[in-house]
MARVOTI-680999 format. One record per residue (C-alpha): residue number from 0; residue in one letter; x, y, z. Coordinates in Angstrom, 1 decimal. Example, Ala and Ser with C-alpha at 12.3 -4.5 7.8 and 13.67 -1.06 7.14 Angstrom:
// residues 2
pt seq 0, type a, u 12.3, v -4.5, w 7.8
pt seq 1, type s, u 13.7, v -1.1, w 7.1
// end
This chain:
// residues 218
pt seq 0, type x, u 12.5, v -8.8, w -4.9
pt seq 1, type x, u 9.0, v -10.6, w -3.7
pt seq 2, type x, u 11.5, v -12.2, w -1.0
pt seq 3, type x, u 12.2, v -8.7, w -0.4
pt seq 4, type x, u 9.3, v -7.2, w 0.2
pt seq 5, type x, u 7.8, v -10.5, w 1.9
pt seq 6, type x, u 10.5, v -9.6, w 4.2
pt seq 7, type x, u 9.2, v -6.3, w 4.7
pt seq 8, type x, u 5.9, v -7.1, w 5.3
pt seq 9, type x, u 7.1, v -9.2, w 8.1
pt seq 10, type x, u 9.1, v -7.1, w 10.0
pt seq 11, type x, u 5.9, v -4.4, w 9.6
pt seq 12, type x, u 3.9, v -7.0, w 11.0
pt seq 13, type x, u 6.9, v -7.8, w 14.0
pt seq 14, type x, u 6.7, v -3.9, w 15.1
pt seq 15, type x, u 3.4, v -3.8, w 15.1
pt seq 16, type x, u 2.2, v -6.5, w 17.5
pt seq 17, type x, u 2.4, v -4.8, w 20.4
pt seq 18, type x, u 0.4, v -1.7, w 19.0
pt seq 19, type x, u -3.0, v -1.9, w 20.1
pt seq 20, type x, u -5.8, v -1.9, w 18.0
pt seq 21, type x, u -9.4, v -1.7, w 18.0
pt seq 22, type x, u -9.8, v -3.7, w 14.1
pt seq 23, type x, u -11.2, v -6.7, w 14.2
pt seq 24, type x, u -12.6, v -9.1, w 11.4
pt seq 25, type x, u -15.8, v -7.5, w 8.9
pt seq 26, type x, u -14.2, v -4.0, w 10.6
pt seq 27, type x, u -14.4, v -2.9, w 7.1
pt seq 28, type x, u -15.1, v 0.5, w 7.2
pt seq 29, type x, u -11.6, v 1.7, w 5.9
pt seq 30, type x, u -11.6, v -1.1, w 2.8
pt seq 31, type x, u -12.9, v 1.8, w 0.0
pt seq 32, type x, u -12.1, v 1.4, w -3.5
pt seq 33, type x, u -9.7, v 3.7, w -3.1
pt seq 34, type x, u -6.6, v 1.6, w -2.5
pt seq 35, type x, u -3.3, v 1.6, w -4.4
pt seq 36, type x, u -0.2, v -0.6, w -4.5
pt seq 37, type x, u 3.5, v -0.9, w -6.6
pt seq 38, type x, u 3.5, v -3.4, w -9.6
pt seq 39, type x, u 5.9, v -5.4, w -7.4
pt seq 40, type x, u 3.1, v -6.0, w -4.8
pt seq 41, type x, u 0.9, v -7.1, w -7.7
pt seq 42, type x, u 3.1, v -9.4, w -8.7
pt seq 43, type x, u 3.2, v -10.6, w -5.3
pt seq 44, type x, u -0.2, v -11.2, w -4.5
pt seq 45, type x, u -0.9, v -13.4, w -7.8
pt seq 46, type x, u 2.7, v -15.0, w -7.2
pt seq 47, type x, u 1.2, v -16.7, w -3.8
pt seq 48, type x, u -2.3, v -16.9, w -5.1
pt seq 49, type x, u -3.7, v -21.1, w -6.5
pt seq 50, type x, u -4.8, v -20.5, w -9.6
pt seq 51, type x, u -8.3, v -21.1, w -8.7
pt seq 52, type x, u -8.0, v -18.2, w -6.4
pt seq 53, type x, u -6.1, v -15.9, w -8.9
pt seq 54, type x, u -8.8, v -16.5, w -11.5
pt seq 55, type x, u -11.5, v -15.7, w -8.6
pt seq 56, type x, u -9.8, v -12.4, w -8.1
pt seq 57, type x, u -9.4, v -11.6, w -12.1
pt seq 58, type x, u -13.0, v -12.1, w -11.9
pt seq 59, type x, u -14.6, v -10.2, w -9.0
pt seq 60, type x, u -12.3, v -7.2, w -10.2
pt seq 61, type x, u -13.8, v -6.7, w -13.3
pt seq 62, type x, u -17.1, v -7.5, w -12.2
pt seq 63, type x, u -17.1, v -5.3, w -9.0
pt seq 64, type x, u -15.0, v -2.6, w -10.7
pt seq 65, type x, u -15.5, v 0.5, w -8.9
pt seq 66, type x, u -16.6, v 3.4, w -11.6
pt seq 67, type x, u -14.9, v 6.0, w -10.1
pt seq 68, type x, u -11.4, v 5.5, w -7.8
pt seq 69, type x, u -8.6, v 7.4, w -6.3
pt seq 70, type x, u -6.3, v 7.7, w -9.2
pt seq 71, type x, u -2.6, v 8.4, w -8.0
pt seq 72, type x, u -0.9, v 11.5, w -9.5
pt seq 73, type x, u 2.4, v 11.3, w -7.8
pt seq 74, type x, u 4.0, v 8.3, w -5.6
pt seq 75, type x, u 5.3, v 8.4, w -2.0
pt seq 76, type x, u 8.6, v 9.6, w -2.6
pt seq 77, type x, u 7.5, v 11.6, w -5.3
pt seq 78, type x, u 5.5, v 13.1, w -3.0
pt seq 79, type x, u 8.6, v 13.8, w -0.6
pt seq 80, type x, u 10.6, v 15.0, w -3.3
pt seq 81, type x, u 8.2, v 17.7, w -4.0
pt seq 82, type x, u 8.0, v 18.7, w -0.4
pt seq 83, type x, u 11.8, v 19.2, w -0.4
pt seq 84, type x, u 11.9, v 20.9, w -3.3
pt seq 85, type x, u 8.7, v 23.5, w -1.8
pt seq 86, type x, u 7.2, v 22.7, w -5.9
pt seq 87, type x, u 3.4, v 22.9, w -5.6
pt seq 88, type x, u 1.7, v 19.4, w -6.0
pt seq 89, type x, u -0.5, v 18.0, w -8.5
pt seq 90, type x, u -4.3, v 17.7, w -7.9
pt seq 91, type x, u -5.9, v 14.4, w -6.1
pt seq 92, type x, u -9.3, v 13.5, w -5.6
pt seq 93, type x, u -10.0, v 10.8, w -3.1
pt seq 94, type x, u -13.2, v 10.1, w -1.6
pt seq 95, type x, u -14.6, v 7.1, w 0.7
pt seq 96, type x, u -17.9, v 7.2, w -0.8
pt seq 97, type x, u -17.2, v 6.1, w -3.8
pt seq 98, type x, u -17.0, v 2.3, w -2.7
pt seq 99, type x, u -15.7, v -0.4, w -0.6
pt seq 100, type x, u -12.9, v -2.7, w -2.2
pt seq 101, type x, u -13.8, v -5.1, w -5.1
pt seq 102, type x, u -12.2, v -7.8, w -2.7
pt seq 103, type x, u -14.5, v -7.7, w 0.4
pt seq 104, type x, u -16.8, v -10.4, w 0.5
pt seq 105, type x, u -19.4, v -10.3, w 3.4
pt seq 106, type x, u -17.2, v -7.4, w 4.6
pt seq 107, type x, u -14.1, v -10.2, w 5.1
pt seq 108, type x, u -10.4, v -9.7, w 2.9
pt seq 109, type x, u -10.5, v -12.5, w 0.1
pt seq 110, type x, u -7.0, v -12.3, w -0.6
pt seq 111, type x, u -6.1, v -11.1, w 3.2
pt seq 112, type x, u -2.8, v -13.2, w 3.1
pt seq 113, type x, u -1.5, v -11.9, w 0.6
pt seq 114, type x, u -2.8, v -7.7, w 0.7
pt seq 115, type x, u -1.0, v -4.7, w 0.0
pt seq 116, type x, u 0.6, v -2.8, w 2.0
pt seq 117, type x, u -1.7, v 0.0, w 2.0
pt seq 118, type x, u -4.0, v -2.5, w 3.9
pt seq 119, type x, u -1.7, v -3.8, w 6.3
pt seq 120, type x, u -1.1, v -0.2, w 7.5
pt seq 121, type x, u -5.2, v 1.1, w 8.1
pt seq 122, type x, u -5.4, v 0.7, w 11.3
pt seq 123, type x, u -7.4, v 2.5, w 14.7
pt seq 124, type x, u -6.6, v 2.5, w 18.1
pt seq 125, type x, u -10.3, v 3.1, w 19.1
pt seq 126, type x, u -13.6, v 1.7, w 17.1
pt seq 127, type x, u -14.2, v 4.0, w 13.6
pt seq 128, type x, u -17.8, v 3.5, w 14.0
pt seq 129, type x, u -18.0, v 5.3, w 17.6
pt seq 130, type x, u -15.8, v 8.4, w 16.4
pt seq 131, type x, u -16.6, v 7.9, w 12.4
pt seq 132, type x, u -12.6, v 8.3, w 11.7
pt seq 133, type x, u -9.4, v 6.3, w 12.3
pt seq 134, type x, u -7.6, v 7.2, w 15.6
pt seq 135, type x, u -3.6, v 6.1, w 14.4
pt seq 136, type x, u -0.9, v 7.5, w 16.6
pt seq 137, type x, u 1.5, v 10.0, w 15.1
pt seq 138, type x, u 4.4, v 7.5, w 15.5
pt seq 139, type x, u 2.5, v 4.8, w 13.4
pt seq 140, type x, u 1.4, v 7.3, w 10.5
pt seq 141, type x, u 5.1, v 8.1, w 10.2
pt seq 142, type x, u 5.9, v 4.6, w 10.6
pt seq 143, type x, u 3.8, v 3.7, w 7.7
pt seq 144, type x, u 5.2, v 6.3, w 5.3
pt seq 145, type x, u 8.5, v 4.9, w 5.6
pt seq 146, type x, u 7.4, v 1.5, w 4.9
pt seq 147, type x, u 5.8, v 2.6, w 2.2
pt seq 148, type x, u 9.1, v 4.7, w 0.5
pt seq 149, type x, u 10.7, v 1.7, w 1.8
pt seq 150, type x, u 8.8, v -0.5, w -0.4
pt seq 151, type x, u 8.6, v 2.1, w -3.6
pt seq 152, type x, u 12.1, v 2.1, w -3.4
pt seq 153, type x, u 12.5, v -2.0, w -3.7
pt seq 154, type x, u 10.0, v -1.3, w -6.9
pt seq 155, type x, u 11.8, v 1.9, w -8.1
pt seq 156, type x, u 11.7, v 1.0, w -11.7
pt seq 157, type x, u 7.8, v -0.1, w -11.8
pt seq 158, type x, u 5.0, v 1.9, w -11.1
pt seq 159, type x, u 2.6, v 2.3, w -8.9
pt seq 160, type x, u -1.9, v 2.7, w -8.9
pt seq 161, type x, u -4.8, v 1.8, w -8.0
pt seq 162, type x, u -5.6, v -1.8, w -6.7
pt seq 163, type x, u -8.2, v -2.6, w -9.5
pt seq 164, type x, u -6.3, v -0.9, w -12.4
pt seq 165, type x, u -3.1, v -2.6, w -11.5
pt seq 166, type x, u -5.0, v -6.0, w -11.0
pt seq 167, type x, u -7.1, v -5.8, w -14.3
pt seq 168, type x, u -4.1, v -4.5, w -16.5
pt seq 169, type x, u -1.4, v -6.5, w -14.8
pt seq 170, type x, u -1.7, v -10.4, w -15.8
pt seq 171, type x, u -2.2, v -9.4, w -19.6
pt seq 172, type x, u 0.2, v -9.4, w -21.9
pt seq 173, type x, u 0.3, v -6.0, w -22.8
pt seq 174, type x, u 2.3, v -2.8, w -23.4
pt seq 175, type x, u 3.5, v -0.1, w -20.9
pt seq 176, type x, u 1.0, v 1.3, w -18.2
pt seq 177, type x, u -1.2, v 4.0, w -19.6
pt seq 178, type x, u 0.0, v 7.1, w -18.3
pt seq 179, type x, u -3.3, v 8.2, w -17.3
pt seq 180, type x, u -4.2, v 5.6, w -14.6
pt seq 181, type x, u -0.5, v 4.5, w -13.5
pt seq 182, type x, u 2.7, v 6.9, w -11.9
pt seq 183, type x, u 6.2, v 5.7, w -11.9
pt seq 184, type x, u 7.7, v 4.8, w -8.9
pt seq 185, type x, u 11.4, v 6.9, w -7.4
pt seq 186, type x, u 13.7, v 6.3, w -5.5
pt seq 187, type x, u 13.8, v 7.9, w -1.7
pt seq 188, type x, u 15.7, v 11.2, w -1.7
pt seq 189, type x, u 14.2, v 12.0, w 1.9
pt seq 190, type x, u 12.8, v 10.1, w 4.2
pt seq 191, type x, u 9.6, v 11.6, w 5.9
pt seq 192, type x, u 10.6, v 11.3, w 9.3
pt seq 193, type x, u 10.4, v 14.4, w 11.8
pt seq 194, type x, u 12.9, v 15.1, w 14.4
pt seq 195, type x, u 10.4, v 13.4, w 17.2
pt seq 196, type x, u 10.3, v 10.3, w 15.8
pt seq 197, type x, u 13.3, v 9.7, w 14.5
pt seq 198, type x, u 14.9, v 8.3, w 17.5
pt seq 199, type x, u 12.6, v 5.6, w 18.2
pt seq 200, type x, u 12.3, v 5.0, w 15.1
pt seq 201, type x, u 15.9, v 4.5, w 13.8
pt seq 202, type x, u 16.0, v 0.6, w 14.5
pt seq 203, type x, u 13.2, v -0.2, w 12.1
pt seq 204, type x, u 14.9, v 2.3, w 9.6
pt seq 205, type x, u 17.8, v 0.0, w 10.0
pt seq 206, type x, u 16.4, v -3.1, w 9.2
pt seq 207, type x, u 14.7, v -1.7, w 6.6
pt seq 208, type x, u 18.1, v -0.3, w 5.3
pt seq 209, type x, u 19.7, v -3.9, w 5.6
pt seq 210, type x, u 16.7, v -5.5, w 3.4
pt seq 211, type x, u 16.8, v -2.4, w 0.9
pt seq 212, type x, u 20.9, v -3.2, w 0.6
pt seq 213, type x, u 20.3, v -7.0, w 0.5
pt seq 214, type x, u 21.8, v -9.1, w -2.2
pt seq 215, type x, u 19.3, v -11.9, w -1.8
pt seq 216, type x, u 17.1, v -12.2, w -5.1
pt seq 217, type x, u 13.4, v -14.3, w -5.0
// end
């Protein structure tokens, strides 16, 4: 499955080089705290991580870790399920203030190779700090949703949180995720896609399709 979802990350990274955007390196202003990810992308940022590096990460998480967080109640497709199914959803706080990411040094990505795709996808076609806010075109917002389904799916029997939870809890050896801090990942029963967007969207939904449906194995 990391082959998988390296895959993925590629083919994000083929459909969006052509999208212009203002971020540029120490643009950090959308790297909060606040950042979740599956347990498969966990497992595949330490998978490519040296050891010395892995160990540097272990360690600037549990110094740097952020006292209060976005804590996930539901997943992506969770999420779309419950739309579906018009069933009220459960309570989120989330709010920028509370940090930047444990990971920024000097404003840079110390594991940048090897991110989440909730990073990969924060993006702004004009500069935050002139407008204070992300400018992202419908088409790309939409875009990232399925990606990120896409990728839930792949990881439909782990769970998903925030970055520094999963990082700190993941490398032990210990029991199932607390409840309280992780959300199990699902399936996609719909994919979040309205009838604009569909269209020029259906090749990427495709190809996603095709590496969903893949037999390869990592």
């Amino acid at each position: 499955m990391i082959d998988r979802l390296k895959k993925i990350y590629l083919l994000y990274d083929k459909v969006m080089a052509s999208v212009t955007k203002a971020c540029r390196p120490k643009c950090a202003q959308c790297c909060t705290c606040n950042v979740t990810l599956t347990s498969l992308e966990a497992r595949f940022m330490t998978f490519f991580l040296p050891s010395a590096q892995k160990k540097a990460l272990y360690t600037r998480i549990t110094e740097k870790f952020p006292a209060k967080r976005y804590i996930p109640r539901m997943t992506t497709n969770q999420f779309a399920r419950l739309c579906m199914e018009d069933t009220d959803l459960p309570d989120e706080e989330n709010d920028p203030s509370w940090g930047k990411c444990p990971l920024l040094e000097n404003d840079l990505c110390t594991v940048y190779d090897v991110r989440p795709f909730g990073c990969r996808a924060l993006m702004s076609d004009t500069g935050c700090k002139n407008i204070g806010f992300a400018q992202v075109p419908p088409w790309v917002l939409t875009m990232n949703n399925v990606f990120l389904q896409a990728i839930e799916h792949l990881d439909s029997h782990g769970f998903s949180g925030n970055l520094s939870d999963m990082l700190t809890w993941f490398p032990a050896d210990k029991p199932d995720p607390p409840a309280d801090r992780f959300v199990p990942n699902e399936t996609i029963s719909v994919l979040m896609v309205p009838p604009g967007h569909r269209q020029d969207l259906a090749p990427v939904i495709q190809q996603l399709s095709t590496l969903l449906t893949s037999d390869s194995r990592p």
